[in-house]
PANUZA-139203 format. One record per residue: x, y, z of N, C-alpha, C in turn. Coordinates in steps of 0.001 Angstrom, whole numbers, plus 524288, in hexadecimal, padded with zeros to 5 digits. Example, Ala and Ser with C-alpha at 12.3 -4.5 7.8 and 13.67 -1.06 7.14 Angstrom:
REM residues 2
833867E9C681E788300C7EE6C81E78833907F31C81E78;832327F73681BA8835667FBDC81BE4832648001E81EBE;
END
This chain:
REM residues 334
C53BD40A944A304C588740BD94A5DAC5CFC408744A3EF;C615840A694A3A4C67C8407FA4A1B5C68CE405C04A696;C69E73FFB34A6BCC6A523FCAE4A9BCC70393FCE44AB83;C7356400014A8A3C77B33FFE24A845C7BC0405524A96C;C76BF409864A9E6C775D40DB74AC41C79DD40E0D4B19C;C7B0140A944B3B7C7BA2409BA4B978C816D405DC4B945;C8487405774B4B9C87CE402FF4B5BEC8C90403234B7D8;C8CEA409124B9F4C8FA340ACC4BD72C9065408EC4C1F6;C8CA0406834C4FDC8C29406FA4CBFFC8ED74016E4CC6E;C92F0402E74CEE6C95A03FF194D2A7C999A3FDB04CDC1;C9BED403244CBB5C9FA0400454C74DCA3223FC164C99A;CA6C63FDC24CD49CAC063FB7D4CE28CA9FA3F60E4D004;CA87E3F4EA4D319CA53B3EFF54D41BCA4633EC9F4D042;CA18F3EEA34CC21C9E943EBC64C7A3CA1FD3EB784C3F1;CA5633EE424C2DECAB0B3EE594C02DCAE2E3EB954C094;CAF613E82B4C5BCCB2DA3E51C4C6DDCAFB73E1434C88F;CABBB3E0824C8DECA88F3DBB84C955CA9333D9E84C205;CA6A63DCFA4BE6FCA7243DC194B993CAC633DA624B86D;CB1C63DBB04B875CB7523DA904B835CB7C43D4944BA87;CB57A3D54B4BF55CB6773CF454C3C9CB3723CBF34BDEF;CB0493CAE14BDC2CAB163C7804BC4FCA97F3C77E4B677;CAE403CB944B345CADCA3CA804AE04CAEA73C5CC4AC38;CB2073C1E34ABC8CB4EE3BE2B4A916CB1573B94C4AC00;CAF243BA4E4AFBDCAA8C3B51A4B1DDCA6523B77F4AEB3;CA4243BAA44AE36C9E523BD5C4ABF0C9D653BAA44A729;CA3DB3BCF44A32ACA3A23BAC849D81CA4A13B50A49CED;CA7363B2A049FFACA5FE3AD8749FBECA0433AA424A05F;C9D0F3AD074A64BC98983AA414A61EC95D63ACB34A05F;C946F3B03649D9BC93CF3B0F84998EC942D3AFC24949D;C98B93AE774947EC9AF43AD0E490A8C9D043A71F48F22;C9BDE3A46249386C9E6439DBB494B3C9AD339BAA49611;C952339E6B498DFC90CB39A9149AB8C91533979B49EB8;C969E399204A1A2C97D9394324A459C93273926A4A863;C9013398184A9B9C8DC6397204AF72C877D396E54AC7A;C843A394F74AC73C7EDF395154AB8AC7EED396414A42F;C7FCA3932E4A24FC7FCA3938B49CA9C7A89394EC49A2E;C7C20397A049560C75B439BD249272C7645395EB49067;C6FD9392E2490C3C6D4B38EEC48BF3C6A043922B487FE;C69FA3965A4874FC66283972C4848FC68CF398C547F9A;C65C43953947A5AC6959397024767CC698C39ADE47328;C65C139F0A475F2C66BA3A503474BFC6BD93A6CB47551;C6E7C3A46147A4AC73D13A6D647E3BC78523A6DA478CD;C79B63A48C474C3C7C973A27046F36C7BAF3A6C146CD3;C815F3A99646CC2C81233ACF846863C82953A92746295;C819A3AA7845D91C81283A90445906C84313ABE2454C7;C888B3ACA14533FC8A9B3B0584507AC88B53ADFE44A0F;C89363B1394484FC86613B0DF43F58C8A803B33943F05;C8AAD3B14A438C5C8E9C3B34B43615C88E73B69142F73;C8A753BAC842DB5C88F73BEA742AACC86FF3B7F642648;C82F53B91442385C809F3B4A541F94C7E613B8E141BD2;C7FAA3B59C4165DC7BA03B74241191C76403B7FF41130;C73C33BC6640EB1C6F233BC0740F37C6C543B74240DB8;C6C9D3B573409EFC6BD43AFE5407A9C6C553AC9040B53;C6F393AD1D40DB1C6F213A72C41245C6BBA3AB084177C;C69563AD3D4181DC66A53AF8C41AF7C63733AD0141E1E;C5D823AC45419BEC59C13A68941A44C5C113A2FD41C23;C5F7E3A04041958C609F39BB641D11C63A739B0C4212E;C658C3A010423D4C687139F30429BDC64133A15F42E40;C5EB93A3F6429F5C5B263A43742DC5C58303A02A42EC0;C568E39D2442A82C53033984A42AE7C56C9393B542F89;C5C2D3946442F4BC5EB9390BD431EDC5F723918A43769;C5F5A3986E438D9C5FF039A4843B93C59FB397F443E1D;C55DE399A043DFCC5126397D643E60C4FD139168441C2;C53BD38ED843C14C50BB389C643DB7C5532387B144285;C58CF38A5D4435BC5BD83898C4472CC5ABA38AD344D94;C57B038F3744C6BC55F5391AC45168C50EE38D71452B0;C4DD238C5B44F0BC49CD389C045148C4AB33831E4536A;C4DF638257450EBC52FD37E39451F9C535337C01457A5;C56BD3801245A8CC5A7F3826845E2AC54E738585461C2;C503F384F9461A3C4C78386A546463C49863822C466D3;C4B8F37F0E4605BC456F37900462B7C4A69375684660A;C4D75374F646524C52513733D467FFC51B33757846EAF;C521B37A9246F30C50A337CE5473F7C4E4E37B7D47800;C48EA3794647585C4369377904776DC40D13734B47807;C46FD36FA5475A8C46D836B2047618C4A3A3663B47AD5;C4E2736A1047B23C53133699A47F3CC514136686483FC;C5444361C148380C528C35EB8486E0C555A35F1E48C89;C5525359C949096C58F435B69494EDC5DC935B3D493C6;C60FD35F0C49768C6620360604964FC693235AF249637;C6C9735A6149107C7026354C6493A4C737F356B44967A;C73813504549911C77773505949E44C7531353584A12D;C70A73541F4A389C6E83357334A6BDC71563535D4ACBF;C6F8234EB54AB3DC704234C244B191C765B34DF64B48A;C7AA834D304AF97C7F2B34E044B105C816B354FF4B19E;C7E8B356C14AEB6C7DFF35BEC4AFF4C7C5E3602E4B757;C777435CA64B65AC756A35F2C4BC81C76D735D4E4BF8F;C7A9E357624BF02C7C98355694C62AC8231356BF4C59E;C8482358FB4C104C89F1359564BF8BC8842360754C2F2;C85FA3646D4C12BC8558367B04C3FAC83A93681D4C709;C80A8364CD4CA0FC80E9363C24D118C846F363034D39B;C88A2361B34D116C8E4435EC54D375C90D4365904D3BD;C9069367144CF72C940B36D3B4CE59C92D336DA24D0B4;C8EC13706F4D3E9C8C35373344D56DC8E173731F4DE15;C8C1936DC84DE17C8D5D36B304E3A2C938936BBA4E4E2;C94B236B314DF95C9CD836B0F4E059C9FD036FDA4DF2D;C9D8D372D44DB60C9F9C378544D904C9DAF37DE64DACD;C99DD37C5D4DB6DC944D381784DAE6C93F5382DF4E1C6;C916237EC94E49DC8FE137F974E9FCC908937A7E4EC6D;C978237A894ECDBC995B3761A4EF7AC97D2373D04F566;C9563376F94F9A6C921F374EB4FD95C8DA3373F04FD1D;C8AAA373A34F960C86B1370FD4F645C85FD36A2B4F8E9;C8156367234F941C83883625C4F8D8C7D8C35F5C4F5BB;C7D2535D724F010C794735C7F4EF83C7B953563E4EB48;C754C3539D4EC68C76F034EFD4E89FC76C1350C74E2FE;C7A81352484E00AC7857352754DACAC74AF34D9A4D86B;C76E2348CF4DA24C761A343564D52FC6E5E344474D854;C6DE33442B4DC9FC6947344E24DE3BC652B346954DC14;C66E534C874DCB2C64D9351724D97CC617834FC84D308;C66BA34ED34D09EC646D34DD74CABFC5FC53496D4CC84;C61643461B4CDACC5D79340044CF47C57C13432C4D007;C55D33473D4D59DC531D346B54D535C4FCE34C6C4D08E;C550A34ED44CDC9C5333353344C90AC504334F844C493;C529334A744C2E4C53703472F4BEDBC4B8C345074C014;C4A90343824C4DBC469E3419F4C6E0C4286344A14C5C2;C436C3492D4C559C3D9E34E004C67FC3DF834DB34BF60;C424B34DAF4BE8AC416F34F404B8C1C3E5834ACA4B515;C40E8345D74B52CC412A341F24B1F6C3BF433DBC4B219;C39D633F7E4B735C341033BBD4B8E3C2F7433E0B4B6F3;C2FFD3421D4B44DC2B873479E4B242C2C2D346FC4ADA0;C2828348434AB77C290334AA34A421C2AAA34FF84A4C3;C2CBA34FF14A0BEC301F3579249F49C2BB8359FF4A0F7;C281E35AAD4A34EC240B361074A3F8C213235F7D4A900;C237E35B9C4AB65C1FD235B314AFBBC24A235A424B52B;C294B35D504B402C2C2635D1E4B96EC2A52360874BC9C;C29CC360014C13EC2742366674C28FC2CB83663C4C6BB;C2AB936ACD4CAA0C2E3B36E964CD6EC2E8136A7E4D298;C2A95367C34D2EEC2AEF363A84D95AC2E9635EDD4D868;C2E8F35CE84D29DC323C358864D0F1C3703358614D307;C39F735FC14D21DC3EE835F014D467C3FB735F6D4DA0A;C3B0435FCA4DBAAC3C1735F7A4E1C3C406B35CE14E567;C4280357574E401C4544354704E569C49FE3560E4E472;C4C9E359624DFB9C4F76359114DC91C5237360C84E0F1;C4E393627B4E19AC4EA0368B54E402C509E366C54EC13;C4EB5362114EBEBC4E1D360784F21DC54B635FE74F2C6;C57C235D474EE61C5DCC35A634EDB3C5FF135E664ED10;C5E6A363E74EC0BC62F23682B4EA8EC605A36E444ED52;C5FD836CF24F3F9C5DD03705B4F610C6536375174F594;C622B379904F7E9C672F37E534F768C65D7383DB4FA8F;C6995385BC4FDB1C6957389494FFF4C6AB038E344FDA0;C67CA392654FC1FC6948396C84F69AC6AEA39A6A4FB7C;C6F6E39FA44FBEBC706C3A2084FB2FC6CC93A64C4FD86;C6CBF3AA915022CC69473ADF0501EAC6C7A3B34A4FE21;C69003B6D14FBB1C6C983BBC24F8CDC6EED3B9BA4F403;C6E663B6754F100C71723B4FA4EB7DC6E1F3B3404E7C7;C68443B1834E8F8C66933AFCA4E505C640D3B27D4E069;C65CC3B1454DC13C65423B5764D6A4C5F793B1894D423;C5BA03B5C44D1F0C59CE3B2894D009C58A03B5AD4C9F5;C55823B4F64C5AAC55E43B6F34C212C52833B3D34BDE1;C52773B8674B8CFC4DD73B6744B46EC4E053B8174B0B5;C4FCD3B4BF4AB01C52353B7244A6E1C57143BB094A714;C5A603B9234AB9AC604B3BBE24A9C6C63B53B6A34ABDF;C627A3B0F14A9EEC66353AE574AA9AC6A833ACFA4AAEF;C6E343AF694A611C74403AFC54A692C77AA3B3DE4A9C1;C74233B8124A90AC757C3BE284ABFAC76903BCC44B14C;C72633B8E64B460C70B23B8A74BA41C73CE3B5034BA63;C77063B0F04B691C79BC3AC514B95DC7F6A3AE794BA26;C80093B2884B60FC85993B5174B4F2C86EC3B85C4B998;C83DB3BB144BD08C824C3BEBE4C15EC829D3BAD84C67C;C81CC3B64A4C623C82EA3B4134CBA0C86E83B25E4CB10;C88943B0774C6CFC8DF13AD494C63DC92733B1684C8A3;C92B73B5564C40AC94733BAF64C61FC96763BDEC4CA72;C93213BE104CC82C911C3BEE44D1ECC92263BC554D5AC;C8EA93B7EB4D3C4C913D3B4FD4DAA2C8D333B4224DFDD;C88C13B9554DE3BC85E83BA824E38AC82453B75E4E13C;C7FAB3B4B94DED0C7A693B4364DE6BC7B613AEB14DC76;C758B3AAFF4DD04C74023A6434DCA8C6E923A5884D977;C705E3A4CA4D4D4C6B2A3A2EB4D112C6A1F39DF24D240;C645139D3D4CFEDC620D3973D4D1AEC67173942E4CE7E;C697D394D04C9E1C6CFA390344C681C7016390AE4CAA6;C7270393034D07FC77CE390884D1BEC746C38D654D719;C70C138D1B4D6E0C6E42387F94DA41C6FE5383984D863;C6FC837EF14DABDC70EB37A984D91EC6CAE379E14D574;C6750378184D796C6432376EA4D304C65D137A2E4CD07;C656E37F5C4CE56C66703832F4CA06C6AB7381C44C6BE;C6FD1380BE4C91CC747C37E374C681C733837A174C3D6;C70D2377A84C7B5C715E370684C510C6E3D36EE64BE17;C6ACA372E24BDDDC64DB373A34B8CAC6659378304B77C;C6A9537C544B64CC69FB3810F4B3BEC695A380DE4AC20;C67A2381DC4ACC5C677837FE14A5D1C67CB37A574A35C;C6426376DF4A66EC649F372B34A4EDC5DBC373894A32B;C5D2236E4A49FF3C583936D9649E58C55BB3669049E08;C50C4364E64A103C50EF360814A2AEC4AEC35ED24A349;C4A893598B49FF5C43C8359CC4A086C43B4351E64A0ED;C405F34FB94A0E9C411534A8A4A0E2C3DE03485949D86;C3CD83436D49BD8C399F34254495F3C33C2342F2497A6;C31753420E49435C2C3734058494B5C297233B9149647;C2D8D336F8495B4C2B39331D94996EC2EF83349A49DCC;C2C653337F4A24CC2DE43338E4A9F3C327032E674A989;C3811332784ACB5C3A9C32E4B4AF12C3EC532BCC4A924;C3DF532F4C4A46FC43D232DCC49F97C4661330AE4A107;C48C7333734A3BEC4D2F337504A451C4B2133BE24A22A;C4E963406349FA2C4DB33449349D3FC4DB0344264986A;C4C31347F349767C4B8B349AF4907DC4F8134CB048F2D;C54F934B7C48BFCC589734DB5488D8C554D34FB9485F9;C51BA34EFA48270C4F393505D47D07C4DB5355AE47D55;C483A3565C480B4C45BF359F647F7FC446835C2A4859C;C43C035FF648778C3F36361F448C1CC3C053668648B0D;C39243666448DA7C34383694248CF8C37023703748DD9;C34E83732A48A48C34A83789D48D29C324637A354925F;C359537D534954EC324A37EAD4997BC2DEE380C8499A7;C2B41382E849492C255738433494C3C228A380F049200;C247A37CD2491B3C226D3782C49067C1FD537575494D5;C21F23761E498F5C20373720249D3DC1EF3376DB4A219;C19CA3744A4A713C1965376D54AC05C1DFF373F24AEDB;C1FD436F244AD40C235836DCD4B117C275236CFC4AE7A;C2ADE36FD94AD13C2FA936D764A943C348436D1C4AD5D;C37523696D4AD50C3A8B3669F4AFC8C3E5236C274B15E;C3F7336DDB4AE0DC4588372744AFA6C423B3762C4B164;C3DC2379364B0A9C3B3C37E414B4A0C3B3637C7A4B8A6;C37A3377A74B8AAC360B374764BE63C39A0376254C452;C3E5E372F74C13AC44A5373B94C4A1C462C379A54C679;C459E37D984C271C4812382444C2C3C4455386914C6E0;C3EDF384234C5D1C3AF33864E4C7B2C3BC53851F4CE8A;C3C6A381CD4CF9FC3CBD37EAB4D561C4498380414D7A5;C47FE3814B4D3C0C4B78383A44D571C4AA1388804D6AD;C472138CB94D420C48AF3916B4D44DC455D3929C4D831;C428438FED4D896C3EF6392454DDC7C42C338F8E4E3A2;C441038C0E4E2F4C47DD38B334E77FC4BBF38FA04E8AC;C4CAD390E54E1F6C50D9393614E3E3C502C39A6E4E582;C4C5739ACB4E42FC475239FE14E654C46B53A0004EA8D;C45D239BC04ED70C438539ABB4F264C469839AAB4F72C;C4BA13995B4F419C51ED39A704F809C53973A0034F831;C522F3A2DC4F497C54123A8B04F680C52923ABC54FA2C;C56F23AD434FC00C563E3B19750022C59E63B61B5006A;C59D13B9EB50438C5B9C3C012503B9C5A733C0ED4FF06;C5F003C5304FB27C5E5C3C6E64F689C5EB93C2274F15D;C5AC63C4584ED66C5B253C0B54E7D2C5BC83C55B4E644;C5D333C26B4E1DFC5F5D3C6BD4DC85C5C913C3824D6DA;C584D3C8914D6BDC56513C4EA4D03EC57453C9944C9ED;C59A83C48A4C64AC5D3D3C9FD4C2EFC56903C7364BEB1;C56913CBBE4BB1EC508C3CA834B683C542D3CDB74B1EA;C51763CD1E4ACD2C536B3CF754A889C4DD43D1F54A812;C52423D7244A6EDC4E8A3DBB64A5BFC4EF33DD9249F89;C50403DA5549E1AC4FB03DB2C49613C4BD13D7264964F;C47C23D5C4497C2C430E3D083496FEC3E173D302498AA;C39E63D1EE49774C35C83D4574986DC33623CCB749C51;C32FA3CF9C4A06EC31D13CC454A524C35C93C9794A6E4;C38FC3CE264A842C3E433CB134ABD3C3BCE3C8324B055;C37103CA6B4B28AC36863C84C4B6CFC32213C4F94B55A;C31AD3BF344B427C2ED73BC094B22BC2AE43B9854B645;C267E3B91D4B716C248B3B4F04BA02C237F3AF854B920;C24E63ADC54B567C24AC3A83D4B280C2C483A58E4B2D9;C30033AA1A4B30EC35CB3A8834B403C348B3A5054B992;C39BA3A2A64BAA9C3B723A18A4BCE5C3BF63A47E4C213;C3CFC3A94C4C311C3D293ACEA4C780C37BB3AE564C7FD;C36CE3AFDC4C40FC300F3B2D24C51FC2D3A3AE8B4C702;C2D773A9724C6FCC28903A6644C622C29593A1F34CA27;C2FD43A2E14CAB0C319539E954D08AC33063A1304D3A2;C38133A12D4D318C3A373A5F34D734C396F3AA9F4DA28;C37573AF3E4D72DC35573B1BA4D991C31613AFF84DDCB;C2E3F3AC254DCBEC28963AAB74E01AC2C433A8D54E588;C308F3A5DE4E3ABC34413A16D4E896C35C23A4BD4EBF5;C366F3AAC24EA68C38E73AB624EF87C386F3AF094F2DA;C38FC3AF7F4F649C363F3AF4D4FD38C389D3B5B84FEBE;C35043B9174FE65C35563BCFC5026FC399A3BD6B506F5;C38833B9E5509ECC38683BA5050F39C3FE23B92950F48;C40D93B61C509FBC47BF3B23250A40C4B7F3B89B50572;C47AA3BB4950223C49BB3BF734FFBCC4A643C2E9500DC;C4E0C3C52F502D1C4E8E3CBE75040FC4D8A3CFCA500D8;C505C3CE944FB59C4E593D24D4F7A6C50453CF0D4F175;C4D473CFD64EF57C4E0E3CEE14E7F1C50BF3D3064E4DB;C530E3D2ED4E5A8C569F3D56E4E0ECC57A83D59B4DA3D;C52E43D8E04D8A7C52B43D7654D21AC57EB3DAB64CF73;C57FA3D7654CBE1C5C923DA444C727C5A203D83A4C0FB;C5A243DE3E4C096C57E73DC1D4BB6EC5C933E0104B6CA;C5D213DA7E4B25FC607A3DB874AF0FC5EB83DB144A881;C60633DF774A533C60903E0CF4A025C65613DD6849D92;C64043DB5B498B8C67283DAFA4931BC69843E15C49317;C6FC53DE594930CC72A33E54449022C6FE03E5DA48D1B;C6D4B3E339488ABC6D103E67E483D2C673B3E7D548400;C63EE3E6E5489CEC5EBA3E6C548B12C5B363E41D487C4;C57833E27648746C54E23E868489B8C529F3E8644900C;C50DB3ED3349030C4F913ED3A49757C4A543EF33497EB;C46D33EB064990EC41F53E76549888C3F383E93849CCB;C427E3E6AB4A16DC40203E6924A6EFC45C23EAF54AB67;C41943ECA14AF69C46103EDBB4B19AC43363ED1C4B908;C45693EC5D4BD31C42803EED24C275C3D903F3524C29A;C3E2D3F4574BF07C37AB3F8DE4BECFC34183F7474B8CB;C36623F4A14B737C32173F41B4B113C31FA3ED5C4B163;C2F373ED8B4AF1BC2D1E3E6424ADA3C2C203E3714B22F;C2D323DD9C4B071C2B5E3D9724B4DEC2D883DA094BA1A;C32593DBB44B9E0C35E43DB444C05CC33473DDF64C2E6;C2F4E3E3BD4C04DC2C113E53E4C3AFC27783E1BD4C783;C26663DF964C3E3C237D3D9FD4C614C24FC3D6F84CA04;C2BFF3D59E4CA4BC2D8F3D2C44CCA9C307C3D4904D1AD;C2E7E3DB984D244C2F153DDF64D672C2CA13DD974D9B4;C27983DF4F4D6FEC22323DEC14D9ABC215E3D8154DD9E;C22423D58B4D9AAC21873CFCA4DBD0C251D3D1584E10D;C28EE3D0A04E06AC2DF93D0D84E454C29B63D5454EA18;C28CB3D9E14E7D7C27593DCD54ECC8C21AA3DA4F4EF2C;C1E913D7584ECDAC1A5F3D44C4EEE0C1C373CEA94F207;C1F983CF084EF4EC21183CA134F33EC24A53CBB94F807;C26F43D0074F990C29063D22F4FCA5C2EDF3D2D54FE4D;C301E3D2544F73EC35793D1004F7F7C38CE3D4E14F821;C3E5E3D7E54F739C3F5C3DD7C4F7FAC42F93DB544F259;C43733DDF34EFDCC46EC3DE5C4EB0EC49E83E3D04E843;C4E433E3074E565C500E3E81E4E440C4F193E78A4DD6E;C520D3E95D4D900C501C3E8734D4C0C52413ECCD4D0EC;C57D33EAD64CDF6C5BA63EECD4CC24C5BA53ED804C549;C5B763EFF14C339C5AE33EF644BD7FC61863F0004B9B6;C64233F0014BE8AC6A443F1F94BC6AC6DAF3ED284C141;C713B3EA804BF00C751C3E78C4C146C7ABA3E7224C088;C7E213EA8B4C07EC83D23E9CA4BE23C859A3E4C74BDED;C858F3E1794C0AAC89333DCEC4C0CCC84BE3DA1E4BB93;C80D03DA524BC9EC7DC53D7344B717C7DCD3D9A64B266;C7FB33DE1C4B296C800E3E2184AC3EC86233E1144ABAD;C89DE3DF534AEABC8E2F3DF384AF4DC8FCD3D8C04ACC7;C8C8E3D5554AD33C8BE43CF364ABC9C8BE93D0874A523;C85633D22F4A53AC85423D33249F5BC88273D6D049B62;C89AF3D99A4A022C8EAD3DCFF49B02C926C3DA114977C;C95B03D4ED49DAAC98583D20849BDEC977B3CDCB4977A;C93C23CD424981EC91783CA1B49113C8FDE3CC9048CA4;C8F213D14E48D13C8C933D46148919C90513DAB348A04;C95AD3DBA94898DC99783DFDC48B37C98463E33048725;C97E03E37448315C97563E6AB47F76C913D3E7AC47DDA;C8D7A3E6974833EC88EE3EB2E4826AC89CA3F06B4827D;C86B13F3B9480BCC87983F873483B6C877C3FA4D48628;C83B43F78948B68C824D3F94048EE0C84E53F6074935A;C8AA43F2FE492D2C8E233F23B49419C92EA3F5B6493AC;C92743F73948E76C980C3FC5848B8DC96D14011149028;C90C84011F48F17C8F7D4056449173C91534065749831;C9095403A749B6DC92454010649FF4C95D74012A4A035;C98C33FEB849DCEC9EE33FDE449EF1CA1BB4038749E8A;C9F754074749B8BCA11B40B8C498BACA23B4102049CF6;C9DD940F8C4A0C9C9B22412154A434C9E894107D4A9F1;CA1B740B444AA7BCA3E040AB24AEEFCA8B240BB24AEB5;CABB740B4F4A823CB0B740C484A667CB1C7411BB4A6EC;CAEE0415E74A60ECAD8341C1B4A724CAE1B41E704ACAC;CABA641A754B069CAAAD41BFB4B4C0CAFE241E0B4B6A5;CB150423F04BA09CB5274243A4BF02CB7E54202F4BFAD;CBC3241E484C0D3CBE29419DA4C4A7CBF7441B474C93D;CBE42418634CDE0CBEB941A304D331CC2DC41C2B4D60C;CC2AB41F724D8DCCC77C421D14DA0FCCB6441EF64DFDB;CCEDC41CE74DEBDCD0084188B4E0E3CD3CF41B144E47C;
END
């Protein structure tokens, strides 16, 4: 099915929502300002046309560059300036973000710094930060919380957007560690390791899951009325049981505090379209949902999220196409 077949409904609405929310869209897009891509796939790379003769050697370089820029990757130690980083965004956050807030930042890090730095890199577990989760308790929101899996930038661009919804990153914890990376040496009690940290499938207890693992289920465990969970449906196992949602979240949260789950599942313009509400894993993650007794709805088409990605990618076709289709339409008779 054309996901895009439907881009009619609710033109005028979505028309002037798109007009309102263009020039913020392409900025978060295009400036990173809000939740920045680390991944150094996100880098486009422009070439310039080369001789065949120099062929070989912009591949061999090409080559030894990538493997380069891989072992580099995997080597990446804790973030510098982490300390001044996470109490500098506790401060934003308490002062900018959610000014009736009232928490110790200098605290906070003290007892983050503690769970981390008294452990070797693979043996922090999820009870360490206990102390650290006790200093930054929080009251979430009933009806806003978004949760999601493999559509990271899409889902941050959509609340920002929007307005209605609350991902775990605009939690404090979530704010304070969003893309940071943080492990401590191998003698107990030297501080952290700039140098190197372990991969996360390197370790059962690696310092940054540990944390994220014990946020997201908190932050699972606070929802109530409606959630909204968006999945990518160009992936074969959008709905993962080893992710983050499949494997925490989902389990965290409570029947009795959810009214209903609300899936959205979303395609790559340029697809492909993998999974949808009746094919693949989400079938799975229906089923789960109706055994556990939860009520859910489950739409394979979203304007305002085909409306995001148009704005970064305008000259798909299946944007031309869209746009083509609302520019055509009647105009209302006023």
């Amino acid at each position: 099915m054309n996901v895009f077949a439907n881009c009619h409904y609710g033109v005028m609405g979505e028309v002037l929502f798109l007009i309102s929310t263009h020039a913020i869209g392409m900025q978060l897009y295009q400036t990173h300002l809000v939740f920045p891509e680390t991944s150094l796939s996100g880098h486009w790379v422009e070439t310039t046309p080369f001789q065949s003769n120099q062929q070989p050697i912009m591949i061999l370089g090409l080559v030894a560059v990538l493997f380069l820029v891989e072992k580099l990757n995997a080597e990446l130690g804790t973030t510098p300036n982490l300390k001044h980083i996470v109490i500098g965004r506790c401060y934003n956050y308490i002062t900018l973000i959610n000014p009736s807030s009232r928490y110790d930042c200098e605290g906070i890090w003290r007892e983050f710094e503690e769970a981390v730095v008294r452990r070797t890199p693979c043996s922090v577990r999820v009870k360490d930060y206990q102390r650290m989760f006790r200093a930054t308790p929080q009251t979430l929101p009933c009806d806003k919380l978004l949760f999601w899996s493999k559509t990271h930038d899409l889902v941050h661009s959509y609340s920002a957007v929007t307005r209605r919804f609350w991902t775990l990153e605009d939690t404090l914890v979530g704010y304070m560690f969003n893309d940071l990376i943080w492990c401590g040496k191998e003698e107990k009690d030297r501080g952290f390791n700039f140098s190197a940290c372990p991969e996360w499938s390197d370790c059962v207890n690696h310092p940054v899951y540990s944390l994220w693992k014990q946020a997201s289920q908190n932050f699972a465990e606070a929802a109530c009325g409606n959630i909204t969970v968006i999945l990518n449906g160009s992936i074969k196992d959008a709905f993962n049981r080893k992710s983050m949602f499949g494997g925490v979240e989902l389990d965290s949260l409570n029947p009795r505090m959810v009214n209903h789950v609300n899936i959205k599942v979303v395609t790559n313009l340029e697809g492909p379209l993998i999974e949808s509400c009746t094919e693949g894993s989400i079938v799975d993650l229906i089923k789960i949902l109706q055994t556990r007794g939860f009520r859910w709805t489950c739409t394979d088409y979203d304007l305002t999220l085909m409306i995001l990605q148009c704005m970064k990618n305008p000259k798909q076709y299946s944007c031309l196409t869209c746009a083509d289709s609302l520019l055509n339409r009647k105009k209302p008779v006023l």
